[in-house]
N, C-alpha and C positions, 0 to 999 in steps of 0.2 A: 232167101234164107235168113237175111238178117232181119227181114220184116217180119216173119215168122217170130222170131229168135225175139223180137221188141214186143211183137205182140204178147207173147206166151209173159213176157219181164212184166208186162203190164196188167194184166191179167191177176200175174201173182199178187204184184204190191196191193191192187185193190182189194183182190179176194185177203190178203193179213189185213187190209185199212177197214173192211168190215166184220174180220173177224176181230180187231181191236175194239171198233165201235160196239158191238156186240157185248163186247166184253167189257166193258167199261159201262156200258146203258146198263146190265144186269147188274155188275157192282154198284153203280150209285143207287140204281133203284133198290138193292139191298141195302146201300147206307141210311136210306129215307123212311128202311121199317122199323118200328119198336126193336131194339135189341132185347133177345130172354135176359132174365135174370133169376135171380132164385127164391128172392123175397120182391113186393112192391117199393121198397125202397133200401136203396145198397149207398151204405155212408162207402166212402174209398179215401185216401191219405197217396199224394204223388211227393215223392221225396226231392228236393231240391238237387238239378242236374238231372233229373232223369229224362233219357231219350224217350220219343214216341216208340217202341219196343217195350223199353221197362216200364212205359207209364200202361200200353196195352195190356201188358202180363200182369201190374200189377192190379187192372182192372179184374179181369178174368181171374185171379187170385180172390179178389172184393167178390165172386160171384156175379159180374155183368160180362156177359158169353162175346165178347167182341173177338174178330178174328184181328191176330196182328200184324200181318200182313198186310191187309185189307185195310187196315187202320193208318199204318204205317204211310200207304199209298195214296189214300186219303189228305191226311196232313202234309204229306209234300206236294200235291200236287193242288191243294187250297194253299199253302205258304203257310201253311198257321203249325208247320212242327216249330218253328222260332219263338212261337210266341206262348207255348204251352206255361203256367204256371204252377209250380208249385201249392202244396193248401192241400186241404179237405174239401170233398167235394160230396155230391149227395145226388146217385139219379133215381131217376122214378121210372116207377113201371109206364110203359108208353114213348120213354123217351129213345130216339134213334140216337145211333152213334155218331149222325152229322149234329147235332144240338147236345150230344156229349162232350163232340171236339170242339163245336163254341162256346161249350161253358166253361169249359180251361183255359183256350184262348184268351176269353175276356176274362179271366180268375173270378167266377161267380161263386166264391168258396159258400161253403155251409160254416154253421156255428151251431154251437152244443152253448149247455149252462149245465153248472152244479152250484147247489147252496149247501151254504154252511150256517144255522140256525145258530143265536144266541142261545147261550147257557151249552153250545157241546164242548166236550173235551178235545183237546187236540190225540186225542186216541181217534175218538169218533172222525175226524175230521181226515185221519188219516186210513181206517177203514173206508170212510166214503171213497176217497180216490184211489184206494186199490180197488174195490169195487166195481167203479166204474171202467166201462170199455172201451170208454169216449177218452180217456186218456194214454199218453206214453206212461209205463210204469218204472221213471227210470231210480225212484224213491224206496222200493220194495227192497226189504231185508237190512236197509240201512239203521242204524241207533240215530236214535234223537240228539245225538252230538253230531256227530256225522255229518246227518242231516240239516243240523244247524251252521255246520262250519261251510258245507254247500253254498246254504244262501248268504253265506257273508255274516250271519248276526250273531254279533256279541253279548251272549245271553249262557245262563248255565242251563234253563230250562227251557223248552218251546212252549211251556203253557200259559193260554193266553193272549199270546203276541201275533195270533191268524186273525184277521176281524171277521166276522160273520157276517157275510152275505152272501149273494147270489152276483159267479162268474161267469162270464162269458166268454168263451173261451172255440180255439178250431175245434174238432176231432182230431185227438193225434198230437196234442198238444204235450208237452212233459209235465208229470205233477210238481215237477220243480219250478215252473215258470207261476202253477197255481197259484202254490205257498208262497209263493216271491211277490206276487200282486198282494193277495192276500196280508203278508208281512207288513210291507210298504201300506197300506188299506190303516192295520191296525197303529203303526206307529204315527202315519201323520192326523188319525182320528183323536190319538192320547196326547199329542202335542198342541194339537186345538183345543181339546179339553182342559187339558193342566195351565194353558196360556190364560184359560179364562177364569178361572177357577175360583171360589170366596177365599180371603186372602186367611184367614182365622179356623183354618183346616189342622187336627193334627196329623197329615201325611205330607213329608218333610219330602217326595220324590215322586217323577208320576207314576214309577212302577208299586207304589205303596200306593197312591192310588186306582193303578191296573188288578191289584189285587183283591183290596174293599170292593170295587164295582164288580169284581167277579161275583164274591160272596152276596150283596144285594142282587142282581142278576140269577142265581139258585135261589135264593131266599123268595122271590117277589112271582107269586100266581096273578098276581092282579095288577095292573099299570099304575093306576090311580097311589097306590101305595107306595112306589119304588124312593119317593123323596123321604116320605115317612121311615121307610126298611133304614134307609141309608143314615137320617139324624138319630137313628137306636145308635147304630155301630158307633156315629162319631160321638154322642154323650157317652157311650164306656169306656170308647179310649181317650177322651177327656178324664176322665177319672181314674185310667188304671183298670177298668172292668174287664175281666176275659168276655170276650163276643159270644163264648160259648152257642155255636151256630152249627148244626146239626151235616150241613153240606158240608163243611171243611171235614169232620168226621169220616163221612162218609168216602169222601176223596182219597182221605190218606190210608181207609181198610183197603183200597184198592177191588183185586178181585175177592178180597175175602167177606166182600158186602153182600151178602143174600137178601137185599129187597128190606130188610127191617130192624132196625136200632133198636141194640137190648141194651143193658145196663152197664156188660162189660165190655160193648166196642165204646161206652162214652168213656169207659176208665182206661182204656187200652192206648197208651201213649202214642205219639206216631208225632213228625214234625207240622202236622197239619190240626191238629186236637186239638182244637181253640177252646174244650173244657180244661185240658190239664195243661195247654199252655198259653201266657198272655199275650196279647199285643196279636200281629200280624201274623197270619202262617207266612213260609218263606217263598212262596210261587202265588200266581192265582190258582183258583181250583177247576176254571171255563174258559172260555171267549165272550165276557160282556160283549153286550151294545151297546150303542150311542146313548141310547136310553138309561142305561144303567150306570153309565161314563156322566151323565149329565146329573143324573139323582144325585152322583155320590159326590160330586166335585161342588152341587148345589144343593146340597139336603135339607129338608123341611126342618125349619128351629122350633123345636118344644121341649119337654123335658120327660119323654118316654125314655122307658132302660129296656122294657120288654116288649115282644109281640107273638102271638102265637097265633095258628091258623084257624080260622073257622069252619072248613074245609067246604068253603065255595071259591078256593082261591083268593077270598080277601081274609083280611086279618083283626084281631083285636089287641089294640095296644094299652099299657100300662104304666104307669109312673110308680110302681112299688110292687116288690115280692107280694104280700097279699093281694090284691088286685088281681096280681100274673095267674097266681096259683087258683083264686074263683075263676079264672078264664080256661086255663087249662081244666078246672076239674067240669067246667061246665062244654068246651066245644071240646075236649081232648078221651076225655075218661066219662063223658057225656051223663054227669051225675047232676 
């Protein structure tokens, strides 16, 4: 009886030890095929601390059909649930869920970029990153003070002070971390700049000079010109001359600018009106670049007051109202 009774025990354990193996060979061979997805490629965000469950779900959330269980079982029984990473990640169509769990394992994160172009506004700049899907939106609906006292800077205005370029950044990232590089980008570029600067400038600070570079920066279609743009500005405030410059205009009608300057947005006051007021408006009106930070800090010496567009992007400059006015009536009023 009890040989019976060992047999049948033995019997059992092997028939569960092959139905285990059974089961285990079909799961791994199902770990080894392309997981579905819904798109060819599924950016996905694991949040720091998350178990192999919430990192599962938040796959399948991303649209990569992983079972979590199945996943779960996976990384405990590879040792790699300890070692999952945090980050963005990015799979592709083809890829199995076992080269899913080693891409976390070893944190093979993905990276996004956004650019931020010379001459935008920090309006633009901040439409870009709500736009974007590649970022955390934790920016939206804040004021520009706000937002300013967020990243620490001691400023009444944000315009200006993002430098323009192109970030590299996770998926998933905050646009607060953006504008923070960003910020930092533009203050230690105007601190190199103003360190270097001709010493015989009238811009007594470097945000007087974040300024002027902004206006050469809108003013300048053509490179070659930006040192020439920039010694107009500084021979009129040498003199006392309103810059009288078309962008600062523009900037201060805000939304009331329809594409085209008439006669009464040049009379139309506003603290940016470099026709009806002298000297500096009191912000920049963009985000210079370095190019525009280097014109203005080192501007071509001549004795132009004027310049107006040719409209190939370069310009034609003058040393006198008559001169200005044959240039304008010849590439402006095309007489």
């Amino acid at each position: 009886m009890k040989g019976l009774l060992r047999g049948f025990l033995w019997l059992l354990i092997l028939g569960l030890l092959a139905v285990a193996i059974a089961i285990g060979s079909a799961a791994w061979w199902g770990w080894k095929r392309p997981v579905p997805m819904k798109t060819p490629v599924v950016d996905y965000l694991i949040d720091a601390g998350s178990t192999p469950r919430q990192i599962a779900v938040a796959m399948r959330d991303a649209g990569i059909d992983v079972q979590p269980d199945a996943f779960i079982w996976l990384a405990r029984l590879s040792g790699r649930d300890k070692l999952l990473k945090a980050g963005a990640y990015e799979a592709r169509e083809g890829d199995t869920p076992w080269l899913l769990l080693e891409r976390m394992a070893n944190g093979d994160m993905t990276q996004t970029r956004l650019t931020f172009p010379e001459g935008w506004t920090f309006g633009q700049i901040r439409a870009a990153l709500d736009a974007s899907p590649q970022v955390r939106h934790d920016t939206r609906g804040m004021d520009d003070q706000a937002l300013l006292q967020r990243l620490g800077l001691e400023a009444d205005a944000p315009e200006g002070l993002f430098y323009p370029d192109t970030y590299v950044f996770a998926p998933g990232s905050s646009d607060l971390d953006v504008l923070r590089r960003a910020a930092q980008a533009g203050r230690q570029t105007l601190e190199r700049a103003w360190a270097e600067r001709d010493r015989d400038l009238p811009l007594e600070t470097p945000y007087q000079a974040l300024i002027l570079a902004s206006i050469v920066e809108k003013e300048t279609g053509h490179g070659a010109d930006r040192a020439r743009v920039a010694g107009v500005f500084i021979n009129r405030l040498k003199i006392g001359m309103p810059l009288q410059t078309d962008p600062t205009v523009i900037y201060g009608l805000g939304a009331d600018y329809q594409g085209r300057l008439r006669r009464k947005d040049l009379e139309r006051d506003t603290p940016w009106n470099t026709y009806t007021r002298a000297g500096l408006p009191p912000t920049p009106i963009a985000s210079p670049g370095k190019a525009a930070l280097d014109a203005t800090l080192h501007p071509e010496r001549h004795k132009y007051l004027y310049f107006v567009s040719r409209g190939d992007g370069t310009s034609e400059f003058s040393t006198d109202l008559s001169a200005h006015n044959r240039a304008v009536s010849k590439y402006i009023l095309k007489r």
